[in-house]
C-alpha positions in Angstrom: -1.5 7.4 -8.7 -1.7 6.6 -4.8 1.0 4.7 -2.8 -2.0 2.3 -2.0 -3.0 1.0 -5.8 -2.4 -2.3 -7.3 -1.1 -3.1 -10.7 0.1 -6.1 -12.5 3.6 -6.7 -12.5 5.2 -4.8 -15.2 6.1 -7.0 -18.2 9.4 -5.9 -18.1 10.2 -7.2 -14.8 9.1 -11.1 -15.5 11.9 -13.1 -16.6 12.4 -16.4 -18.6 16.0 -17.6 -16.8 15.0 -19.7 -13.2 15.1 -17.8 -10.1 17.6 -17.3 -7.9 16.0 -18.7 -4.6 17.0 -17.0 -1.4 16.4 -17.8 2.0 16.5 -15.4 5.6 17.4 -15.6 8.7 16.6 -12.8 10.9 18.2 -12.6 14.0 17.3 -10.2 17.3 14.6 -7.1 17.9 11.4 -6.4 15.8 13.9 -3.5 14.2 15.8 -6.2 12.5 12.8 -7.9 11.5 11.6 -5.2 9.7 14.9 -4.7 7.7 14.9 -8.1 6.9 11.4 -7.5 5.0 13.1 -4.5 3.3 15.3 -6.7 2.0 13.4 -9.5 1.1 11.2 -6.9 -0.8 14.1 -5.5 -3.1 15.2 -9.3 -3.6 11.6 -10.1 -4.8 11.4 -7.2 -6.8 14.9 -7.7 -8.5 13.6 -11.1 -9.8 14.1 -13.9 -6.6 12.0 -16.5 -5.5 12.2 -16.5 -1.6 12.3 -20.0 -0.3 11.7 -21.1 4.0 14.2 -24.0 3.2 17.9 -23.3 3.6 18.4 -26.9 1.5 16.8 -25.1 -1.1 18.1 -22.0 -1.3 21.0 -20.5 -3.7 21.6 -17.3 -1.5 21.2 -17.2 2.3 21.0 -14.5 4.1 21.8 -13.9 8.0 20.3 -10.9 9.7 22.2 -10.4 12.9 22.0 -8.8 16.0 25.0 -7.4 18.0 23.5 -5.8 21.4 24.8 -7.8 23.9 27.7 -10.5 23.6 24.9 -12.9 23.3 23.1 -11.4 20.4 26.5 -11.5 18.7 27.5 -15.4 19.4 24.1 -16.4 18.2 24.8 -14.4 15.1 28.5 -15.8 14.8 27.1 -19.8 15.6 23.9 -18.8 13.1 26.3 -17.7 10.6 28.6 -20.8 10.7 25.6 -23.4 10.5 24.2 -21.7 7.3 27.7 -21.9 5.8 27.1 -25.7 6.1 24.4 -25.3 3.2 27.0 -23.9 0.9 28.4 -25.9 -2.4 31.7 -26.1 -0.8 30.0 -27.7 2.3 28.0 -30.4 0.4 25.2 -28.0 -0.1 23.0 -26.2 -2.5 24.2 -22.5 -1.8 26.5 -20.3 -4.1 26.2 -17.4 -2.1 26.4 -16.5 2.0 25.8 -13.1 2.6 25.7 -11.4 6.4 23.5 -8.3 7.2 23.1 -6.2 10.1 24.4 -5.1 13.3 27.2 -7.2 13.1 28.5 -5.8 10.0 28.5 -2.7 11.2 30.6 -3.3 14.2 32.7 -6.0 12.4 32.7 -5.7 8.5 36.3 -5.9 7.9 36.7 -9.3 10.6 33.9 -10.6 9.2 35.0 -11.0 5.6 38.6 -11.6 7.1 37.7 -14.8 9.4 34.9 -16.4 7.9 35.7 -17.0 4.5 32.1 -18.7 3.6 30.4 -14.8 3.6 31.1 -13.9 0.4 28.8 -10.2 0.8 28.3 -8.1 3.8 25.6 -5.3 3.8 25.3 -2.7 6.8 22.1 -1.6 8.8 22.8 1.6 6.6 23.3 -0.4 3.0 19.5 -2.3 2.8 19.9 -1.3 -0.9 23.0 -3.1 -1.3 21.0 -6.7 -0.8 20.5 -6.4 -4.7 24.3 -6.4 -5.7 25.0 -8.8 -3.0 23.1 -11.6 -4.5 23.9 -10.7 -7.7 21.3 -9.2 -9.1 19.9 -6.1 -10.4 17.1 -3.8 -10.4 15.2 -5.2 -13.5 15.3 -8.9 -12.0 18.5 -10.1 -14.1 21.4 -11.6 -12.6 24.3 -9.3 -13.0 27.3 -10.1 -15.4 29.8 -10.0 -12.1 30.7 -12.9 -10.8 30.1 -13.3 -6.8 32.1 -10.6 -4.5 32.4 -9.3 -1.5 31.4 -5.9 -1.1 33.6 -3.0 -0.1 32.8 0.0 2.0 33.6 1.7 -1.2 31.4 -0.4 -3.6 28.3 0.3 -1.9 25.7 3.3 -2.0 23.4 4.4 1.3 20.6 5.7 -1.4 17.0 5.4 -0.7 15.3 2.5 -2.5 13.1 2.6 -6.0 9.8 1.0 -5.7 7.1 1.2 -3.6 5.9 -3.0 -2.8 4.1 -4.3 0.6 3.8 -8.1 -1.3 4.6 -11.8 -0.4 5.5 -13.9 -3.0 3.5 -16.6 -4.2 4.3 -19.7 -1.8 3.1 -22.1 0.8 5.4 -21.5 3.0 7.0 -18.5 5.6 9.3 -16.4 3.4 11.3 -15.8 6.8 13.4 -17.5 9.5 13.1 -15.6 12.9 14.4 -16.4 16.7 11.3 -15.6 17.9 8.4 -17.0 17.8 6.1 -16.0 14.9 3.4 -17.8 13.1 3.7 -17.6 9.3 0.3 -17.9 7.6 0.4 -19.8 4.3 -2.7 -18.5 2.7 -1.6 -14.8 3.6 1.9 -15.7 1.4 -0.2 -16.9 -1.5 -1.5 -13.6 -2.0 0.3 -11.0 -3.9 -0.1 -7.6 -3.9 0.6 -4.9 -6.8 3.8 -3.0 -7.1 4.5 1.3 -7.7 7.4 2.5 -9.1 8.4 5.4 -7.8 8.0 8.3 -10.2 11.4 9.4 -12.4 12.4 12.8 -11.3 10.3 15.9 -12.7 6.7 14.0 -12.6 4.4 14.3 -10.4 1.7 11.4 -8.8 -1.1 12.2 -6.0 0.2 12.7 -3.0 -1.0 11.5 0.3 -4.2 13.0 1.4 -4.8 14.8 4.5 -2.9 17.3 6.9 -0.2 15.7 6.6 0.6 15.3 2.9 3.0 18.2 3.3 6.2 17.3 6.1 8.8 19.6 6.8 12.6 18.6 5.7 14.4 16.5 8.3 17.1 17.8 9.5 18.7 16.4 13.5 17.8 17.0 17.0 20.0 20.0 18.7 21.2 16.5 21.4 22.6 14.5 18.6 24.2 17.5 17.0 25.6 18.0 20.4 26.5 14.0 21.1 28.2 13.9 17.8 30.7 16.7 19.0 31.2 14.6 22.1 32.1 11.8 20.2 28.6 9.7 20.6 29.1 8.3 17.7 32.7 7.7 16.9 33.7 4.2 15.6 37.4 4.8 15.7 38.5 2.5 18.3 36.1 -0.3 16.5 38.7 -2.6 14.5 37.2 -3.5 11.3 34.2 -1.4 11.0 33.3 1.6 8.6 33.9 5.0 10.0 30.6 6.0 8.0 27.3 5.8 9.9 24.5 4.8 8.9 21.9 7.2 7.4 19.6 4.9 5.1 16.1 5.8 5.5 13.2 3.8 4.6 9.7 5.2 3.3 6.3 4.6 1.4 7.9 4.0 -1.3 10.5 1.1 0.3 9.8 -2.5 -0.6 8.8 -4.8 1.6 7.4 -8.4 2.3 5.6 -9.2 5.3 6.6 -12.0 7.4 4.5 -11.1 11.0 1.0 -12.8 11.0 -1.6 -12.1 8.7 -3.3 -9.0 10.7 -0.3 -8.0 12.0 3.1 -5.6 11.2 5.4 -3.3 12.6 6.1 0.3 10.8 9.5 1.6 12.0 8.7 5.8 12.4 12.4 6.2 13.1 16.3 4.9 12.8 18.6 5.5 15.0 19.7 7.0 18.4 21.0 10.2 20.1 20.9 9.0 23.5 24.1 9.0 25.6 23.5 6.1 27.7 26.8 4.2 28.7 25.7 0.6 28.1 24.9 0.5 24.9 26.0 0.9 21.1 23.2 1.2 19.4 24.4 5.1 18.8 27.6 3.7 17.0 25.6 1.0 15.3 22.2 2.5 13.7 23.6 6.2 13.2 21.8 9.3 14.5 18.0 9.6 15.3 15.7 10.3 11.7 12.5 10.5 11.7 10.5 9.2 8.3 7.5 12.1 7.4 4.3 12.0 8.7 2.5 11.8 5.5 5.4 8.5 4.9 3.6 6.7 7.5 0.1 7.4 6.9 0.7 5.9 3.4 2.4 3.4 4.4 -0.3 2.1 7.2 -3.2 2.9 4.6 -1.5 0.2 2.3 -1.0 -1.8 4.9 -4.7 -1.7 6.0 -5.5 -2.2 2.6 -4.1 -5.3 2.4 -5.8 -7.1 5.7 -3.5 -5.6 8.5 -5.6 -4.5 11.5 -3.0 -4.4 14.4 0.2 -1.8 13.3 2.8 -1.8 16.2 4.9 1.4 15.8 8.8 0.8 16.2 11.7 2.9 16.4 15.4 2.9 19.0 13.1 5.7 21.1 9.1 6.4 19.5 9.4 9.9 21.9 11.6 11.5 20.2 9.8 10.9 17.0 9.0 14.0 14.9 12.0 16.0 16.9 14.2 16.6 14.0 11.4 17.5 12.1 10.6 20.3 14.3 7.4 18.6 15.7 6.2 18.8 19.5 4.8 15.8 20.8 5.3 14.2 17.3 4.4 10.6 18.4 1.5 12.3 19.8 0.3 13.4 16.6 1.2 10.6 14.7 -1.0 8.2 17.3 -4.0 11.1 16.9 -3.5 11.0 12.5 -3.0 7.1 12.4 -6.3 5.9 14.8 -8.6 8.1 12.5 -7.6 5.7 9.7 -10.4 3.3 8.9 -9.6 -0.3 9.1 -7.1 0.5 12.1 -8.3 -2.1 14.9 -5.6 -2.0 17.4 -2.5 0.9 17.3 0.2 0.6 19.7 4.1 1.7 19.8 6.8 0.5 21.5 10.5 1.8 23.0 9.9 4.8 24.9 12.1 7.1 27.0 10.4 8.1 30.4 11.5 11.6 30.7 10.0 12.0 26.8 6.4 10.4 28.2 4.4 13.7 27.8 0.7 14.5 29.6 -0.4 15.1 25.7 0.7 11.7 24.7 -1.3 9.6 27.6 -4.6 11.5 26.7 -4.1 10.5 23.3 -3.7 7.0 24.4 -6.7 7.4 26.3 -9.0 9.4 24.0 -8.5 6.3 21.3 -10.2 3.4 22.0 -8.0 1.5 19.3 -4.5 2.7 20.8 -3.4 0.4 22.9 -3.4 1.4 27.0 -0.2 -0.5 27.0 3.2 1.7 27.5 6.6 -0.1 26.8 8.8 2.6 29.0 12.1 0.7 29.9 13.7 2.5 32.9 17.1 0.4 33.3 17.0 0.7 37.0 15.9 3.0 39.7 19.1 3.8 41.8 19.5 7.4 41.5 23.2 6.4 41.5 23.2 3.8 38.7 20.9 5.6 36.7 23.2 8.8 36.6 26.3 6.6 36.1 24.3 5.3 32.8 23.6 8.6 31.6 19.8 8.1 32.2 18.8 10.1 34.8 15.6 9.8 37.2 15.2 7.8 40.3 12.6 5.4 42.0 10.4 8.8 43.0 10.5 10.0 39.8 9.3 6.4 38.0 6.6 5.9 40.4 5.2 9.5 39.8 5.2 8.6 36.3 3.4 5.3 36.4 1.1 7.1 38.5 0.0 9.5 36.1 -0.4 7.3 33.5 -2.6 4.7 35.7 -4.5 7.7 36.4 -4.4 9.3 32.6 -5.4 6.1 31.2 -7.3 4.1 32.7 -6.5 0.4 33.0 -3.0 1.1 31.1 -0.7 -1.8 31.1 2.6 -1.1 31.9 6.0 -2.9 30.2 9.4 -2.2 31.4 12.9 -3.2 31.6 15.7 -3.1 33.9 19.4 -4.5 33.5 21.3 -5.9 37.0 25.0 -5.9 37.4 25.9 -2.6 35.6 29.4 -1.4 37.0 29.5 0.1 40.2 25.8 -1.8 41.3 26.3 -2.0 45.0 23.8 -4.2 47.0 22.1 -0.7 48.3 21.1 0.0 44.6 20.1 -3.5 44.0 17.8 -3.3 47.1 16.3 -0.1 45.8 15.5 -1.7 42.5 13.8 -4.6 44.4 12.1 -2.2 46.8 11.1 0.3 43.6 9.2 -3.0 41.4 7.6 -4.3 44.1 5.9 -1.0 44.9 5.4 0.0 41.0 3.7 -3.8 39.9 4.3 -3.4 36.9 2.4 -6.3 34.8 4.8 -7.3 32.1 9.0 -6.8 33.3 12.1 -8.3 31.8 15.6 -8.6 33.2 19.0 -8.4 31.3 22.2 -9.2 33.0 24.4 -6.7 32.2 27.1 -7.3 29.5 30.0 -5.1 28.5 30.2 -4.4 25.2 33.9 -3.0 24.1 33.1 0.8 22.5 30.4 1.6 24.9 31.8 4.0 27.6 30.7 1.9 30.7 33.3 -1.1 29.1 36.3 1.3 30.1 34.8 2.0 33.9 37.2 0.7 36.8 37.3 -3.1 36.7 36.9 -2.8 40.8 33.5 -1.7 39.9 32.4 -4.9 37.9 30.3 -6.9 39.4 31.1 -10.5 39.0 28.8 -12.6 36.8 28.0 -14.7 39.7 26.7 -12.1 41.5 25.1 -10.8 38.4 22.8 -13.8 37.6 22.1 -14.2 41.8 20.6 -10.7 41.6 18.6 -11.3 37.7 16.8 -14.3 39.1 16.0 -12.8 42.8 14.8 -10.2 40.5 12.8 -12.4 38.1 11.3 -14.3 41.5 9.6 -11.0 42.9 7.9 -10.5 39.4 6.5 -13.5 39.1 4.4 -13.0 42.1 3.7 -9.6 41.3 3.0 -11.3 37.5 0.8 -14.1 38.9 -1.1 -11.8 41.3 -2.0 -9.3 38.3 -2.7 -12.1 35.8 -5.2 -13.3 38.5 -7.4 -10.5 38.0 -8.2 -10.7 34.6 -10.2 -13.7 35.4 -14.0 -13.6 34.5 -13.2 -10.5 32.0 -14.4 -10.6 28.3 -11.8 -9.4 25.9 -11.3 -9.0 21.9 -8.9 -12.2 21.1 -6.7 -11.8 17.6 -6.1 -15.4 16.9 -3.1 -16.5 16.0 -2.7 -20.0 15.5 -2.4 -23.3 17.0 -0.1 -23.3 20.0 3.2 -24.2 19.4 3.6 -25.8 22.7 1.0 -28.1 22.4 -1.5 -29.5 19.7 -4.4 -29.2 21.9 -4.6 -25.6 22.0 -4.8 -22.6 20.0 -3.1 -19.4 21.2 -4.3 -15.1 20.4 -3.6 -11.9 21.6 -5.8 -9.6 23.9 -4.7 -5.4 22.7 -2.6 -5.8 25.7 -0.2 -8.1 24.8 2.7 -6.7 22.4 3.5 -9.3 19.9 6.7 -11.5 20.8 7.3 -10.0 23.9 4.6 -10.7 26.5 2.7 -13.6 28.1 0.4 -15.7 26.0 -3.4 -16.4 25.8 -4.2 -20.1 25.6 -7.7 -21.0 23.5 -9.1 -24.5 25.3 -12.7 -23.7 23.7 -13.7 -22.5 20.5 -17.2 -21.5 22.1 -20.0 -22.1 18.9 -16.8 -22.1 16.1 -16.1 -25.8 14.7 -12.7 -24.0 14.0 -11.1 -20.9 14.0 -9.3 -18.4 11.6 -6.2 -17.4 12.4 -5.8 -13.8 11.9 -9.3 -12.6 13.2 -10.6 -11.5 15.9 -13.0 -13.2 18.5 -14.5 -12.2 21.6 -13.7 -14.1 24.7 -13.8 -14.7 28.0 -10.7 -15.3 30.4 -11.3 -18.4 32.6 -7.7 -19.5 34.0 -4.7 -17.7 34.9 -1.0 -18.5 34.9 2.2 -16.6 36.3 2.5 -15.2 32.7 0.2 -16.3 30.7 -4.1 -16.7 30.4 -6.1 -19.4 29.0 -9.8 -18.3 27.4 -12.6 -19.6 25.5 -14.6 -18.3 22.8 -18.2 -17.0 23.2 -18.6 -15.1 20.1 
């Protein structure tokens, strides 16, 4: 039996007891987002009803984020307001349970200072959602009363069942901080369910060259890292010394919450990089890389279902395929996945720039339904800086590289990041970084303020180095103020062009609009195309894709109107 086919729901799994009814929050990247379906997936599976309303909702569940100090407030404040819902509270909930980043960095302090979680499940534990809330694999509620789960008490096994449904409903199954815009007939519609086989039987395998995938096994640099100490947690009060290793596949369940045409596929967990602002390392485990064959199935199913745009995710996309022994893996992943029929648009996200390969930008340009977009944040370009991150490169070295992608594939957009204030940032390297996007343009740029995070090594640099916060916003915004020129000059030009528009929706900022998405803009992230006429359509569908021309421009965003 392919990964792709649809069957009834097993008798055996329907139950005559109510449903538990569960509600999400899902807090920070598309990452998270996509471990929140995985979740919602095995709580669907094991017999819940997911419910949009936290008044109506037995179990909550809070997906947090813990980059930055930011991330982790909004997880702490998000955390405390859904506690309000509880019985104790005056509410309807039994059950609080926190997931995520957060756990992993603060398990023990969670369960120590908020006494309202009553479960806590790690970026590593998805499979632990089920005995969380209580239930088990067959949909029953378990004979345990609710507990908090120990380190000890849960497993980092793969999951059992192969589902890419929604739940019957008319509303979003899924909470989010950003902005996404749940389609209610796409949650009406339910898809069928594989088990995975039992051990010693055999079902068809995926087709094509990549049915067959080597063994995973790491990349020589995490080896290496882990030595160092990369990934040590031992100086983290109230986390689990064990990392992460969990590993989703074809076989994983899931419920989409992303638009109706739209979903990300995450083609890798974790990170081996050695870069001194961040945890991620310490919070999402080494770098693994899911099969080849794992994601074809997975997208096929996907496609099957109505999803034309698949965004690849992953902490780095370049390295994908490494510790499976592959050269220029993402490379041959884009070349297998934009053969598949049904794939409109294919893009990926989160690359490193030393990892961009010639290969790689003439796949992007041989495909005409790969995105020419490139998501390649550089942190800075101070040759300095970048060394005293652990990144490498300078301002020469970036500008060669946008070069040769400009000139590689034509018309490529170009998506980057950079982070002001990082310890030791004098105003020479700020100046360079000013000097370096000006002369780059790059079309869609974000800023972070730096923020030290205690267990990443630039938190213990000398605090004559740190640059005061002041200082720190003065430089983000003088920062900001040069790309929006650059932004608005670049938006300027698409003027008079005729695109294909995926529709999303009305506009959330005002009723008399509708907004899409040219193959250009990443979902989430970038600007925004306004829709002021629907051209010949009385109305249109979200979820489908119109051609249209680009009348207006904005510093950020576009406004067009339908002509077919």
């Amino acid at each position: 039996m392919s990964s792709s086919a649809i069957l009834e729901t097993p008798a055996e799994n329907i139950v005559d007891t109510p449903k538990l009814k569960v509600g999400f929050v899902s807090l920070g990247c598309p990452k998270n987002l996509v471990d929140s379906e995985v979740m919602m997936g095995m709580l669907h599976h094991g017999g819940a009803a997911l419910t949009p309303d936290a008044t109506d909702a037995d179990i909550i569940v809070v997906n947090t984020c813990s980059f930055i100090d930011s991330a982790k407030q909004e997880s702490v404040n998000t955390i405390l307001e859904m506690a309000k819902h509880k019985i104790a509270a005056g509410g309807r909930a039994r059950k609080l349970i926190v997931a995520g980043c957060l756990v992993e960095r603060y398990r023990d302090d969670i369960i120590a200072n908020i006494p309202e979680v009553d479960a806590v499940v790690g970026t590593g534990e998805l499979d632990a959602i089920l005995s969380a809330a209580g239930l088990t694999s067959s949909g029953h509620a378990a004979d345990s009363p609710f507990t908090i789960l120990t380190a000890a008490q849960i497993s980092r096994a793969s999951s059992a069942v192969n589902q890419h449904s929604r739940p019957e409903s008319n509303g979003t199954q899924l909470t989010q901080n950003v902005s996404s815009r749940p389609d209610p007939e796409r949650a009406k519609r339910v898809e069928g369910e594989v088990e995975r086989p039992a051990s010693g039987t055999t079902t068809d395998a995926p087709s094509g060259p990549w049915a067959l995938d080597p063994e995973p096994s790491s990349r020589p640099e995490g080896d290496l890292r882990e030595q160092q100490g990369r990934f040590s947690r031992a100086e983290w009060h109230g986390a689990a010394a064990a990392l992460p290793t969990y590993l989703a596949d074809e076989y994983t369940p899931r419920i989409l919450s992303t638009p109706r045409a739209s979903a990300y596929i995450k083609i890798a967990e974790g990170c081996d990089h050695p870069c001194t602002f961040c945890i991620i390392p310490q919070l999402r485990g080494k770098f693994r890389s899911r099969r080849i064959g794992s994601i074809m199935a997975e997208a096929q199913n996907l496609i099957a279902q109505g999803v034309r745009e698949i965004t690849l995710i992953g902490q780095d996309t370049t390295c994908y395929g490494e510790d499976l022994g592959l050269t220029d893996g993402l490379a041959q992943l884009l070349e297998a996945l934009a053969g598949l029929e049904g794939m409109r648009w294919l893009r990926f996200l989160y690359t490193y720039p030393n990892k961009v390969t010639t290969r790689l930008l003439e796949t992007m340009a041989k495909h005409d339904n790969i995105a020419k977009y490139l998501d390649v944040p550089l942190q800075h370009a101070s040759a300095p800086l970048l060394k005293s991150m652990k990144r490498g490169g300078n301002a020469e070295i970036f500008l060669k590289l946008i070069e040769k992608a400009r000139r590689l594939v034509p018309g490529i957009v170009i998506r980057s990041t950079f982070i002001v204030g990082f310890p030791g940032e004098t105003q020479e390297d700020f100046d360079v970084l000013c000097d370096f996007v000006q002369a780059a343009e790059i079309d869609w740029l974000g800023v972070f303020s730096y923020s030290d995070e205690e267990g990443a090594a630039a938190f213990n640099m000398p605090a004559a180095g740190k640059v005061p916060k002041r200082t720190i916003e003065a430089r983000r915004r003088k920062l900001m103020k040069l790309q929006q020129k650059i932004s608005t000059r670049k938006k300027a030009e698409w003027v008079g062009r005729e695109v294909d528009l995926l529709v999303e929706g009305e506009s959330e900022e005002t009723d008399l609009l509708w907004e899409g998405r040219t193959i250009l803009h990443a979902p989430e992230i970038d600007g925004k195309v306004f829709i002021n006429d629907f051209g010949p359509h009385e109305t249109l569908v979200p979820g489908t894709f119109y051609r249209a021309e680009i009348t207006e421009s904005h510093d950020y965003d576009l406004v067009a109107r339908i002509v077919e």
